[in-house]
mmCIF file as gemmi writes it, N, C-alpha and C atoms, coordinates in Angstrom:
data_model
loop_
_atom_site.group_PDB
_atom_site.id
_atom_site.type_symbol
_atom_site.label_atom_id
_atom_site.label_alt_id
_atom_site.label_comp_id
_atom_site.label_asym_id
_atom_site.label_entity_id
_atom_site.label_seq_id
_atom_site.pdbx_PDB_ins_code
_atom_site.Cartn_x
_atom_site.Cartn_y
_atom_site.Cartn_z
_atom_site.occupancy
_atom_site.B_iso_or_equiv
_atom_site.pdbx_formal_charge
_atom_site.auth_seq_id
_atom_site.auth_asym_id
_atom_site.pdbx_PDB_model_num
ATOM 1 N N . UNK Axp A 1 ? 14.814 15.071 -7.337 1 0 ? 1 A 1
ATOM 2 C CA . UNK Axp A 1 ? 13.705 14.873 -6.43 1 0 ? 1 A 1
ATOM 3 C C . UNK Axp A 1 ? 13.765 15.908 -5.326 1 0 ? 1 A 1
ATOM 4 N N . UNK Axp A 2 ? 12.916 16.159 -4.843 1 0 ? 2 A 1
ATOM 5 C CA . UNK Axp A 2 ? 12.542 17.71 -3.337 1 0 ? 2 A 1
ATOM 6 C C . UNK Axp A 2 ? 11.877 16.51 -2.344 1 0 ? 2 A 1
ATOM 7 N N . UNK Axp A 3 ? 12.612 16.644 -1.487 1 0 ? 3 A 1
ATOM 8 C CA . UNK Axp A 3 ? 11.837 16.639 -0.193 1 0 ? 3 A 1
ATOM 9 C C . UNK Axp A 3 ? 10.324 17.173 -0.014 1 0 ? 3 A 1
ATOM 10 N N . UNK Axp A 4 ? 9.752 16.568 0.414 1 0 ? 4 A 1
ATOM 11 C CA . UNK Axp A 4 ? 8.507 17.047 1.199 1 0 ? 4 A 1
ATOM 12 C C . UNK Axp A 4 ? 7.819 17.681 -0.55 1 0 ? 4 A 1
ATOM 13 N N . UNK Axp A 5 ? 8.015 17.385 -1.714 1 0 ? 5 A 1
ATOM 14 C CA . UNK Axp A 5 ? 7.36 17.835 -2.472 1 0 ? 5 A 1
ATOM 15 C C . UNK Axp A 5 ? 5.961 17.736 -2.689 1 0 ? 5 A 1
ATOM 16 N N . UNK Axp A 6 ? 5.38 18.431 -1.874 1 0 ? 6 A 1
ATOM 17 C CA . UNK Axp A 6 ? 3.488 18.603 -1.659 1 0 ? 6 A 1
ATOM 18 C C . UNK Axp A 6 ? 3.259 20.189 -1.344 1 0 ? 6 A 1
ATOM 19 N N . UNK Axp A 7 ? 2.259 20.515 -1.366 1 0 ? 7 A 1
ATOM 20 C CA . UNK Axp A 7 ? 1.33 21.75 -0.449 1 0 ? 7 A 1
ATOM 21 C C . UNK Axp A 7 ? 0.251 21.343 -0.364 1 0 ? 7 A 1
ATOM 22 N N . UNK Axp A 8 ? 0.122 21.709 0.945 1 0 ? 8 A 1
ATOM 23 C CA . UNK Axp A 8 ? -0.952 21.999 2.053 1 0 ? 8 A 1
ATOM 24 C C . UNK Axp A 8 ? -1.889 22.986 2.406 1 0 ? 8 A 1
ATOM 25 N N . UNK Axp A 9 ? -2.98 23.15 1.942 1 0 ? 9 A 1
ATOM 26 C CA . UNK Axp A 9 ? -3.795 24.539 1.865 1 0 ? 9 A 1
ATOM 27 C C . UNK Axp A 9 ? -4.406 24.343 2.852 1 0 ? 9 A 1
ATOM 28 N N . UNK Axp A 10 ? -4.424 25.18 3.934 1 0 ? 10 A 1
ATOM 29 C CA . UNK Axp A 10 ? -5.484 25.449 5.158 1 0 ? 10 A 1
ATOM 30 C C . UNK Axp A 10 ? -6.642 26.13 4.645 1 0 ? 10 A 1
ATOM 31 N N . UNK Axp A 11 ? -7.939 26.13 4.255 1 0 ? 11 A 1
ATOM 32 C CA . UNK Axp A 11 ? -9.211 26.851 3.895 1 0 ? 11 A 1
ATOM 33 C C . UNK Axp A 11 ? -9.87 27.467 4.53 1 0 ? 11 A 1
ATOM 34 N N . UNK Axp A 12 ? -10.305 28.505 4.781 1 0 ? 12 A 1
ATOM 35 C CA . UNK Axp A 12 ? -11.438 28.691 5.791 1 0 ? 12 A 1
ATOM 36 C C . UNK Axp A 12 ? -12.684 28.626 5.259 1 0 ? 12 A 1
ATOM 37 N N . UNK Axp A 13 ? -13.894 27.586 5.74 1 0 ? 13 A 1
ATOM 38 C CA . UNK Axp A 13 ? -15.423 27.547 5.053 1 0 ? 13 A 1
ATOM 39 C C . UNK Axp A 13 ? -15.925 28.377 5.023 1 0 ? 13 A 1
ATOM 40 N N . UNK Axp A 14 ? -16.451 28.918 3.921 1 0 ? 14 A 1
ATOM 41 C CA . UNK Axp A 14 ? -16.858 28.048 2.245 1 0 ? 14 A 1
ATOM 42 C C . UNK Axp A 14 ? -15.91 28.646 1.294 1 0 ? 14 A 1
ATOM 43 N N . UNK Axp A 15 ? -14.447 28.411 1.671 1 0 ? 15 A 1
ATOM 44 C CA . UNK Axp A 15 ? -14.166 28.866 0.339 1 0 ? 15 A 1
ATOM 45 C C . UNK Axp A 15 ? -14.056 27.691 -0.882 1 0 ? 15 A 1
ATOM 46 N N . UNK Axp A 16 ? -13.927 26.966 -1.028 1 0 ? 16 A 1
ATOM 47 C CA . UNK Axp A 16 ? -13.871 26.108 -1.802 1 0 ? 16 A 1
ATOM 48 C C . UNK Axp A 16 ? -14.974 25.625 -2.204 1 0 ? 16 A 1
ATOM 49 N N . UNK Axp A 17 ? -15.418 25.176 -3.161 1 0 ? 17 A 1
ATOM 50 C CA . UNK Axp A 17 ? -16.52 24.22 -3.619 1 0 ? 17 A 1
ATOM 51 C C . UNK Axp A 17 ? -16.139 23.169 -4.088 1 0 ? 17 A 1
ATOM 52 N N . UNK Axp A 18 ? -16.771 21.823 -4.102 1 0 ? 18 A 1
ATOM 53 C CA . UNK Axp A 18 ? -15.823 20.6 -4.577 1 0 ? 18 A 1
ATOM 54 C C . UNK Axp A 18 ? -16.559 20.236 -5.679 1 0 ? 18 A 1
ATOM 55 N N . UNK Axp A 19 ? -16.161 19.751 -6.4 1 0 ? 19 A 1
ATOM 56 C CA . UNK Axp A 19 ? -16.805 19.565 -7.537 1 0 ? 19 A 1
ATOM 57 C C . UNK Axp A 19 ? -15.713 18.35 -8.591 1 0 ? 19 A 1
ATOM 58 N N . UNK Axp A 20 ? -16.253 18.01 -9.661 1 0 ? 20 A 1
ATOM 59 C CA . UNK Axp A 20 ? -15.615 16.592 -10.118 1 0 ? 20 A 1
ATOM 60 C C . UNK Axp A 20 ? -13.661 16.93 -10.552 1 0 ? 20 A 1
ATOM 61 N N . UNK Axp A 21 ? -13.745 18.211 -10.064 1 0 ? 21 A 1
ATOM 62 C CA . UNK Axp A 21 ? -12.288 18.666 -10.537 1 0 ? 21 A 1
ATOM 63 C C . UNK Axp A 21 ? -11.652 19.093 -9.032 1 0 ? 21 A 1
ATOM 64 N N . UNK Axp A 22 ? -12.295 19.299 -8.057 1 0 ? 22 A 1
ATOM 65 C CA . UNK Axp A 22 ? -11.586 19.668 -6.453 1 0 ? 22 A 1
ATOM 66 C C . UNK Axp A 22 ? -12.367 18.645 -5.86 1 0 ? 22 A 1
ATOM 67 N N . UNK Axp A 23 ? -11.357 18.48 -4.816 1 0 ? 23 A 1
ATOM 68 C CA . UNK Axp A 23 ? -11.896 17.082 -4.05 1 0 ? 23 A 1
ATOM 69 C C . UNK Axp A 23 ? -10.977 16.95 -3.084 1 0 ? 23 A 1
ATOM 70 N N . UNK Axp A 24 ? -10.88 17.308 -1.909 1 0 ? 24 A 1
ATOM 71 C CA . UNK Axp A 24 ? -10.01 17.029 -0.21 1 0 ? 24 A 1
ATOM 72 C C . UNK Axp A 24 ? -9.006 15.785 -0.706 1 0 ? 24 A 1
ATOM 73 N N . UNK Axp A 25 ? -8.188 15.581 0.04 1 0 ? 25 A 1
ATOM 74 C CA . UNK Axp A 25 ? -7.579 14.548 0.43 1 0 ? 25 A 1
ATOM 75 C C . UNK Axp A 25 ? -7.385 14.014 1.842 1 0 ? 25 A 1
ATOM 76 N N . UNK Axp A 26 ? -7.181 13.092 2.054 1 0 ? 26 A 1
ATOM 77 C CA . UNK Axp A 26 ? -6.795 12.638 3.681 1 0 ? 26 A 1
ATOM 78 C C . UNK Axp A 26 ? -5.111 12.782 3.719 1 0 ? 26 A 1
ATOM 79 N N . UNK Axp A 27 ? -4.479 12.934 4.656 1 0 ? 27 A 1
ATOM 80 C CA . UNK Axp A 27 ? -3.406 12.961 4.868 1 0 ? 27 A 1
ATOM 81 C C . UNK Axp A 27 ? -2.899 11.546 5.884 1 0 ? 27 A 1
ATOM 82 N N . UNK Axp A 28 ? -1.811 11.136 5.755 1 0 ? 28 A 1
ATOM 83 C CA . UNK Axp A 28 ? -1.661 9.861 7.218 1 0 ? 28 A 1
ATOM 84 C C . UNK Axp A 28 ? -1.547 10.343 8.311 1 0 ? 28 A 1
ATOM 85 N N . UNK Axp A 29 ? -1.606 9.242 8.969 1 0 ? 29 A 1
ATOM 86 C CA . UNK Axp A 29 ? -1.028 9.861 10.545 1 0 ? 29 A 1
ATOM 87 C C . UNK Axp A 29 ? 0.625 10.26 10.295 1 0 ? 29 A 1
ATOM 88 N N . UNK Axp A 30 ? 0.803 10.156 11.545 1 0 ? 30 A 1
ATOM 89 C CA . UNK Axp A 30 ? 2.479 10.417 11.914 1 0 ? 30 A 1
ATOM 90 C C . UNK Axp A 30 ? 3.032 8.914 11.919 1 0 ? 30 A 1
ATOM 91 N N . UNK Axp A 31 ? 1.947 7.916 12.547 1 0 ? 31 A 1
ATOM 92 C CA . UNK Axp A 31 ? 2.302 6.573 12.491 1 0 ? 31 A 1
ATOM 93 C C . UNK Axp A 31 ? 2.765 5.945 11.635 1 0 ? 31 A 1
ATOM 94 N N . UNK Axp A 32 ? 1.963 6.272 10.347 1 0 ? 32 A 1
ATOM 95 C CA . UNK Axp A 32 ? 1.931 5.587 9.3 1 0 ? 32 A 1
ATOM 96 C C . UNK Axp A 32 ? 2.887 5.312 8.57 1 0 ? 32 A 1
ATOM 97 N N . UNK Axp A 33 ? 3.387 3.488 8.212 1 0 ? 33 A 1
ATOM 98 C CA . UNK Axp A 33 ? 4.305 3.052 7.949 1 0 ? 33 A 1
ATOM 99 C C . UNK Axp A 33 ? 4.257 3.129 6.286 1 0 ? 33 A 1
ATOM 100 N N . UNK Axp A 34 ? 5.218 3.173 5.21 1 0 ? 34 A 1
ATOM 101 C CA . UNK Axp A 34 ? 4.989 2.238 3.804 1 0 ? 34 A 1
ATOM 102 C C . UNK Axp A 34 ? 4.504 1.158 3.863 1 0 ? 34 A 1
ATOM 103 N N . UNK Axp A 35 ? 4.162 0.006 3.389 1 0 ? 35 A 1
ATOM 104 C CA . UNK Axp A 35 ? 4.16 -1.133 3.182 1 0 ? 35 A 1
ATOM 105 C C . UNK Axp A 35 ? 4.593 -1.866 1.873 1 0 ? 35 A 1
ATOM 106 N N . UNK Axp A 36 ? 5.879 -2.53 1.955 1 0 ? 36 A 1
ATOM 107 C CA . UNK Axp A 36 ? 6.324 -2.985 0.534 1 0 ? 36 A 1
ATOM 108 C C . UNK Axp A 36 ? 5.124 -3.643 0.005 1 0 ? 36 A 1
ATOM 109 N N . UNK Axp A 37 ? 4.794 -3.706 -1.077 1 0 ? 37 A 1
ATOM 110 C CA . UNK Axp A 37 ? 3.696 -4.272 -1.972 1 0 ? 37 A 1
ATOM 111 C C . UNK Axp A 37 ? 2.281 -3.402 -2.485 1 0 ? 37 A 1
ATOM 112 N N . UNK Axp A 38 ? 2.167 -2.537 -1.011 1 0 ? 38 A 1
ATOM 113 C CA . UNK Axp A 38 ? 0.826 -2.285 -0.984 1 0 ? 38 A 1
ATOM 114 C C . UNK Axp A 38 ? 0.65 -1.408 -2.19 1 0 ? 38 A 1
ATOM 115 N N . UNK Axp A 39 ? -0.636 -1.166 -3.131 1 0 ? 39 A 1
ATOM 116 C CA . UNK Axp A 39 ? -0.952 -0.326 -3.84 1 0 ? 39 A 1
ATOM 117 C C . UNK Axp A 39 ? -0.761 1.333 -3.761 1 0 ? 39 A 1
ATOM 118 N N . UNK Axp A 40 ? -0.733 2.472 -4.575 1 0 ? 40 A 1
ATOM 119 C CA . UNK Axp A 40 ? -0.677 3.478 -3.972 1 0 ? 40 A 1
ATOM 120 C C . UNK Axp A 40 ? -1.123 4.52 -5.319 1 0 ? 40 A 1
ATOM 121 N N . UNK Axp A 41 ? -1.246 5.682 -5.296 1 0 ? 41 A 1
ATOM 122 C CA . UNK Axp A 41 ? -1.314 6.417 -6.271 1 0 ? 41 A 1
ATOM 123 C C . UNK Axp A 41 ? -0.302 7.197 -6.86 1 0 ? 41 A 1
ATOM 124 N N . UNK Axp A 42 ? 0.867 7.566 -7.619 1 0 ? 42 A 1
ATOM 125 C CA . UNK Axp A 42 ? 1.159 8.473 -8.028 1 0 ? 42 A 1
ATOM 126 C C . UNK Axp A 42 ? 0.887 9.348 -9.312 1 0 ? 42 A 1
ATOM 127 N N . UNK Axp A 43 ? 1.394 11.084 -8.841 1 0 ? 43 A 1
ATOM 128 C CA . UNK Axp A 43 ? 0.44 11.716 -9.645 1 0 ? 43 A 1
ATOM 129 C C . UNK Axp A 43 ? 1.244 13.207 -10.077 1 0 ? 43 A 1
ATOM 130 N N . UNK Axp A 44 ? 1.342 13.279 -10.686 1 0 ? 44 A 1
ATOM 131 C CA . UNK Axp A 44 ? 1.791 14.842 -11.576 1 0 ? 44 A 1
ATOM 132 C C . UNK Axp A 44 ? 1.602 15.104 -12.735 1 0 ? 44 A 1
ATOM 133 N N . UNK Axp A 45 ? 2.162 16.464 -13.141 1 0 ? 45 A 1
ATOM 134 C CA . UNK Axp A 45 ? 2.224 16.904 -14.352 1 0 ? 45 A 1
ATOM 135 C C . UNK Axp A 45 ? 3.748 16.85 -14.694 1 0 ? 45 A 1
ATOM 136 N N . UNK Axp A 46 ? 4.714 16.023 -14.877 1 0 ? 46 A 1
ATOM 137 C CA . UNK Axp A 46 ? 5.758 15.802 -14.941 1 0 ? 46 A 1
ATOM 138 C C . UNK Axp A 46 ? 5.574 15.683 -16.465 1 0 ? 46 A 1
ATOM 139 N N . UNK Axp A 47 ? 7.067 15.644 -17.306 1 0 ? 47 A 1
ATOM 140 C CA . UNK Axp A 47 ? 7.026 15.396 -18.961 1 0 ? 47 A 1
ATOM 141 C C . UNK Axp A 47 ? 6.744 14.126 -19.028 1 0 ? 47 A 1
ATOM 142 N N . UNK Axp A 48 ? 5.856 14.319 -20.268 1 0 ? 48 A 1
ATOM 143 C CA . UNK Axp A 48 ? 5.695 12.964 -20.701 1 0 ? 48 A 1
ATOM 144 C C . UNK Axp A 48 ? 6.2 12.764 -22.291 1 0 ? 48 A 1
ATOM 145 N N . UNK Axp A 49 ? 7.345 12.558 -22.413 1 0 ? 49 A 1
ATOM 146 C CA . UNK Axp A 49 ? 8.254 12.752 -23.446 1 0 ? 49 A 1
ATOM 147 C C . UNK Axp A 49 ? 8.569 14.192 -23.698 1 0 ? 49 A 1
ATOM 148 N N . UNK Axp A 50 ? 8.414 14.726 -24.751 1 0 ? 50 A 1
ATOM 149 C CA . UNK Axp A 50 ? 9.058 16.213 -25.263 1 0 ? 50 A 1
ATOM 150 C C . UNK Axp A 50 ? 8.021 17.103 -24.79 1 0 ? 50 A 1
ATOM 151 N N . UNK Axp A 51 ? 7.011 16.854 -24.099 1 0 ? 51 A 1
ATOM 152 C CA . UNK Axp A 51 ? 6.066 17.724 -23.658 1 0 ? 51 A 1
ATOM 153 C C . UNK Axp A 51 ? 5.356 17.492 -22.128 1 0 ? 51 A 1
ATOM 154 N N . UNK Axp A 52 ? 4.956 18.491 -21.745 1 0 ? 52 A 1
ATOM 155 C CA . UNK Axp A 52 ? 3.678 17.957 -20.677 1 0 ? 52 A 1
ATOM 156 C C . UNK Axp A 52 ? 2.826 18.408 -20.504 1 0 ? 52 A 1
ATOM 157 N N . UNK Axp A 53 ? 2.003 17.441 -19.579 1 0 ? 53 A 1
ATOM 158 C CA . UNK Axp A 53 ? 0.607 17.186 -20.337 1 0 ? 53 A 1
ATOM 159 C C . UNK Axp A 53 ? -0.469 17.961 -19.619 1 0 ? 53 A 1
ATOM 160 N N . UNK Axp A 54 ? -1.36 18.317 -20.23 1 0 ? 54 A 1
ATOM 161 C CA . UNK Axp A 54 ? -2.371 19.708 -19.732 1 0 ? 54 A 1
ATOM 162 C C . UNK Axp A 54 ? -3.51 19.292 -18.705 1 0 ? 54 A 1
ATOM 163 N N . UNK Axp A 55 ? -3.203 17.484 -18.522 1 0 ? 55 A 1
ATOM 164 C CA . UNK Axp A 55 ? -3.999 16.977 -17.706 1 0 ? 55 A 1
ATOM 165 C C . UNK Axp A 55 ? -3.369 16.449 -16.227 1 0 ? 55 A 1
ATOM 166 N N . UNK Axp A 56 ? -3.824 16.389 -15.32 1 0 ? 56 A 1
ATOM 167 C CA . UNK Axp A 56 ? -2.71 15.935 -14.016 1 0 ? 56 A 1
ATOM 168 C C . UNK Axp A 56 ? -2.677 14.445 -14.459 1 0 ? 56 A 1
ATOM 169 N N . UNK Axp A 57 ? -1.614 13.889 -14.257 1 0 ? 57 A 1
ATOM 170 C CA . UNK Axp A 57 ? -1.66 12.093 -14.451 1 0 ? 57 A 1
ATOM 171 C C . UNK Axp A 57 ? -1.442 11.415 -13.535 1 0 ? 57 A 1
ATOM 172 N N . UNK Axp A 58 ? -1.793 9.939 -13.682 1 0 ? 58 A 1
ATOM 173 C CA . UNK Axp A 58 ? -1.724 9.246 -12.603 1 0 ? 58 A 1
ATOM 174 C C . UNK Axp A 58 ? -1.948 7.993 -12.818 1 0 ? 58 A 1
ATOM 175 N N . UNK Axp A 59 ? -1.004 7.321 -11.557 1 0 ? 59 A 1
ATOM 176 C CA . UNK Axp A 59 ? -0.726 5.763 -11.727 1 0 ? 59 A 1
ATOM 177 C C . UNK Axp A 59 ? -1.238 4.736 -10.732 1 0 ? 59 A 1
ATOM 178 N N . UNK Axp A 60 ? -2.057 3.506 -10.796 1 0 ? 60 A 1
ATOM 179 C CA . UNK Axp A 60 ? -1.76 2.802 -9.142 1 0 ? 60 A 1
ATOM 180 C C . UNK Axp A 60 ? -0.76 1.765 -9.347 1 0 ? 60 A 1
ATOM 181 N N . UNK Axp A 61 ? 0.442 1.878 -8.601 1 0 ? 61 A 1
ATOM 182 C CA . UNK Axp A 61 ? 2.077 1.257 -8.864 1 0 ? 61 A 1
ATOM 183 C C . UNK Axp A 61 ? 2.327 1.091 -7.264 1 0 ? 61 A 1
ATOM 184 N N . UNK Axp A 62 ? 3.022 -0.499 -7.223 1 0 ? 62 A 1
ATOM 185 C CA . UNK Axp A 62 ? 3.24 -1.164 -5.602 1 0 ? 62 A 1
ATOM 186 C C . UNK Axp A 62 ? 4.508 -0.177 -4.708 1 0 ? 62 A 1
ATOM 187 N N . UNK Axp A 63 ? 4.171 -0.15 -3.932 1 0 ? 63 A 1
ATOM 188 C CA . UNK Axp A 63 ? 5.618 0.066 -2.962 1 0 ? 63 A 1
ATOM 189 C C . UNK Axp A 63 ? 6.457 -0.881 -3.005 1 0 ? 63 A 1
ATOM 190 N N . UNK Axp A 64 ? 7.387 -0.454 -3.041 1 0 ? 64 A 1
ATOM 191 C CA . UNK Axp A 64 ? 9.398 -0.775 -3.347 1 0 ? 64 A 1
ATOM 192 C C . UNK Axp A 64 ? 9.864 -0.917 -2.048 1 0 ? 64 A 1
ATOM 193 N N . UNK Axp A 65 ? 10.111 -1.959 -1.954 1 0 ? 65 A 1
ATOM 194 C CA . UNK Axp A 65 ? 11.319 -1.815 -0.638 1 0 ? 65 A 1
ATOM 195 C C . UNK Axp A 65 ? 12.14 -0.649 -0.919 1 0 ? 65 A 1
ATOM 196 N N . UNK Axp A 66 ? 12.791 -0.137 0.338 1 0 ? 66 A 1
ATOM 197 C CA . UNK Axp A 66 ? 13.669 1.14 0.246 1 0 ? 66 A 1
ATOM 198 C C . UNK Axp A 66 ? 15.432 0.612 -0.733 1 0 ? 66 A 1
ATOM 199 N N . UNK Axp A 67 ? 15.564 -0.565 0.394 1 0 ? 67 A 1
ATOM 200 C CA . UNK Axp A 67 ? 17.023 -0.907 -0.057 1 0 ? 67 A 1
ATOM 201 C C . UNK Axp A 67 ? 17.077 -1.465 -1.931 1 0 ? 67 A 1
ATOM 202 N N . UNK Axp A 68 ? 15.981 -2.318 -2.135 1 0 ? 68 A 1
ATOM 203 C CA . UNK Axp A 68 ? 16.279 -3.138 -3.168 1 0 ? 68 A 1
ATOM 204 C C . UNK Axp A 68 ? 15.854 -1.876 -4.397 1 0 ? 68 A 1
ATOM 205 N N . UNK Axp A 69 ? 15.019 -0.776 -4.169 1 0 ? 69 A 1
ATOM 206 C CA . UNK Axp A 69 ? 15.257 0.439 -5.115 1 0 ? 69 A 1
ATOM 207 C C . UNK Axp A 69 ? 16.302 1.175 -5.155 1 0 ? 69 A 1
ATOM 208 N N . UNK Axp A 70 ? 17.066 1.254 -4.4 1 0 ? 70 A 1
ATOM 209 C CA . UNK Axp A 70 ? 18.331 2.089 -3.815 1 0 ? 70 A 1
ATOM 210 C C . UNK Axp A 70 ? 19.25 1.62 -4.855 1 0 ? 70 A 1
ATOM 211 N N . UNK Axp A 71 ? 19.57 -0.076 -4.74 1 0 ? 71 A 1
ATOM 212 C CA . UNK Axp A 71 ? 20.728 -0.827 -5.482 1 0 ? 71 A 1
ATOM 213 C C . UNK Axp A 71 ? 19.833 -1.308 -6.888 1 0 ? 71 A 1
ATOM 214 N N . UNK Axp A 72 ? 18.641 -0.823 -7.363 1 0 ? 72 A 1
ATOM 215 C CA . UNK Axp A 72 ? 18.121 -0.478 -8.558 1 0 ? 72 A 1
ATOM 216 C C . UNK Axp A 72 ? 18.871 0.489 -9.814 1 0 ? 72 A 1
ATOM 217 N N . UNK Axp A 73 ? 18.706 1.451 -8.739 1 0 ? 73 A 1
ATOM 218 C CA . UNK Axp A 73 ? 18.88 3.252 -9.455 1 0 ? 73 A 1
ATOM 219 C C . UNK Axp A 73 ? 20.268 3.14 -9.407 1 0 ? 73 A 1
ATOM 220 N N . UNK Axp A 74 ? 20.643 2.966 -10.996 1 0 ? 74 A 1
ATOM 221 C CA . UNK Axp A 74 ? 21.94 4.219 -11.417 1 0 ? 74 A 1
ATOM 222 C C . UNK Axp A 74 ? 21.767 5.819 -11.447 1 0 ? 74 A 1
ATOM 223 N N . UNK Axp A 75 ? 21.05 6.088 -11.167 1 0 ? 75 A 1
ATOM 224 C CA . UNK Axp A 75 ? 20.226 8.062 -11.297 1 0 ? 75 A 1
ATOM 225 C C . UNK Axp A 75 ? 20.144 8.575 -9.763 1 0 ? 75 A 1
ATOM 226 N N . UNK Axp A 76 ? 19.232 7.729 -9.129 1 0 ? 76 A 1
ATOM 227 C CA . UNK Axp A 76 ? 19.312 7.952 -7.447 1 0 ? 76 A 1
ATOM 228 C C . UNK Axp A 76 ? 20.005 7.153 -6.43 1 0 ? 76 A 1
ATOM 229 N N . UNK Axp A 77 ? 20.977 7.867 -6.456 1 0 ? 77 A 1
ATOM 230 C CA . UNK Axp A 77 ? 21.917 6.575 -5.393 1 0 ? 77 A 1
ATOM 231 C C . UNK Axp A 77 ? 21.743 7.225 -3.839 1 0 ? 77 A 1
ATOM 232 N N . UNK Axp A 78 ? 20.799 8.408 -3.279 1 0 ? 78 A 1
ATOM 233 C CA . UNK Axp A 78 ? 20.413 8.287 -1.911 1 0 ? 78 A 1
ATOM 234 C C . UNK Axp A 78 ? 19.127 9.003 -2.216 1 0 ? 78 A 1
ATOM 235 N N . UNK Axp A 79 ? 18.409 8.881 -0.773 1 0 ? 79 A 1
ATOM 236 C CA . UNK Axp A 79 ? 17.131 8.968 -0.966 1 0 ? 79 A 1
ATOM 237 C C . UNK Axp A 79 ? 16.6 9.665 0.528 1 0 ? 79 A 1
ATOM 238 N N . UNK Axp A 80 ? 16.133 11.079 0.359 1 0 ? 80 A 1
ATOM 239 C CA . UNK Axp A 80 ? 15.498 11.86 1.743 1 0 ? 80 A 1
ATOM 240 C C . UNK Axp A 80 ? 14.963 10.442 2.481 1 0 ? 80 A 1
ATOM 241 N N . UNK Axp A 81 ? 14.727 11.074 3.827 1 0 ? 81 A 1
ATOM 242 C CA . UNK Axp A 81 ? 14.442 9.715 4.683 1 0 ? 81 A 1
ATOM 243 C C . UNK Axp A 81 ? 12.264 9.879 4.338 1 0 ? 81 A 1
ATOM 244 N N . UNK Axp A 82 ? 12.39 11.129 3.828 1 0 ? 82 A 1
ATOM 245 C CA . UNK Axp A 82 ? 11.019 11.82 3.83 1 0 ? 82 A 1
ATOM 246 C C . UNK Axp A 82 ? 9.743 11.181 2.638 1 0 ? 82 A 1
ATOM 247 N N . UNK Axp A 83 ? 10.894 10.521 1.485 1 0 ? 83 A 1
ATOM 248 C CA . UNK Axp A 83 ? 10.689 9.736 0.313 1 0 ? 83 A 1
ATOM 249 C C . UNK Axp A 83 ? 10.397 8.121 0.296 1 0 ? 83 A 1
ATOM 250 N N . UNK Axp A 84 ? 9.859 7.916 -0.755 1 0 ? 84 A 1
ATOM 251 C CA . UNK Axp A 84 ? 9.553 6.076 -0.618 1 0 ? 84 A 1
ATOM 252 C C . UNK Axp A 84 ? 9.767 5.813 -1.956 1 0 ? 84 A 1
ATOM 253 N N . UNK Axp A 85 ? 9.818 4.645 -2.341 1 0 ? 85 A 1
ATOM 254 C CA . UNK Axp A 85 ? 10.048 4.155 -4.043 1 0 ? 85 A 1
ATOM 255 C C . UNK Axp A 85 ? 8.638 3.912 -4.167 1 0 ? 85 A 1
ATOM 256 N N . UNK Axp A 86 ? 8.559 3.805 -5.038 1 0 ? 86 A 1
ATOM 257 C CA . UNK Axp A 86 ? 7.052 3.326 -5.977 1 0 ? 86 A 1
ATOM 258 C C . UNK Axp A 86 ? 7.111 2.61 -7.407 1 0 ? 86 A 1
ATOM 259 N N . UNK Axp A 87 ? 6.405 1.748 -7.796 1 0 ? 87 A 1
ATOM 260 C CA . UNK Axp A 87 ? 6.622 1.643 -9.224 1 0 ? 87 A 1
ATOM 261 C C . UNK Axp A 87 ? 6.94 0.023 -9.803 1 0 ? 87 A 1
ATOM 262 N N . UNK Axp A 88 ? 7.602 -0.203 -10.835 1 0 ? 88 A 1
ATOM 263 C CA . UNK Axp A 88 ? 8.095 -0.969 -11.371 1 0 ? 88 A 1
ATOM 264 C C . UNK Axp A 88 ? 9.327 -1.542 -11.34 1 0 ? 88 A 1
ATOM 265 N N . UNK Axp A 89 ? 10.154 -1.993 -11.051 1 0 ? 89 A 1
ATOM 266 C CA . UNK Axp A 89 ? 11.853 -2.364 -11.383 1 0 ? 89 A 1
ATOM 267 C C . UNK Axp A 89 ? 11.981 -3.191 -12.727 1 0 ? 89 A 1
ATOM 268 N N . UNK Axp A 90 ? 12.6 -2.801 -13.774 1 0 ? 90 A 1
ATOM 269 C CA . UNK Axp A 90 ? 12.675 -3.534 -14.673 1 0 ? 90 A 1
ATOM 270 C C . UNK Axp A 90 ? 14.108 -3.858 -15.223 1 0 ? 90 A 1
């Protein structure tokens, strides 16, 4: 996992056009807390088995408490303070 794994494009108008394939995002405040439960999106082109996939993908999966994902993961046993869990525990 990377820290802070995003980019941020500053634009100057009109370069962009939005259209059903570009589309802004909002960013949070500085305030803004997780909330265990709440809904959320995640999204990449990560493998999806022996390959990956030519389309961006994406999930809506609850927020994880920090601790009870922590003592989840045999794979991630610490976690940037910058990161949140997401997902399933099974």
């Amino acid at each position: 996992l990377f820290a802070h794994d995003l980019a941020v494009l500053e634009i100057e108008l009109p370069g962009i056009r939005f259209d059903d394939w570009t589309q802004p995002i909002c960013l949070p405040s500085r305030q803004f807390t997780y909330q265990k439960g709440k809904k959320c999106v995640a999204s990449g082109w990560g493998s999806i088995g022996l390959s990956y996939p030519k389309r961006l993908q994406a999930a809506v999966v609850p927020i994880i408490d920090r601790a009870e994902c922590m003592n989840s993961s045999r794979i991630y046993t610490s976690m940037s303070r910058s990161a949140f869990c997401a997902g399933y525990l099974e």
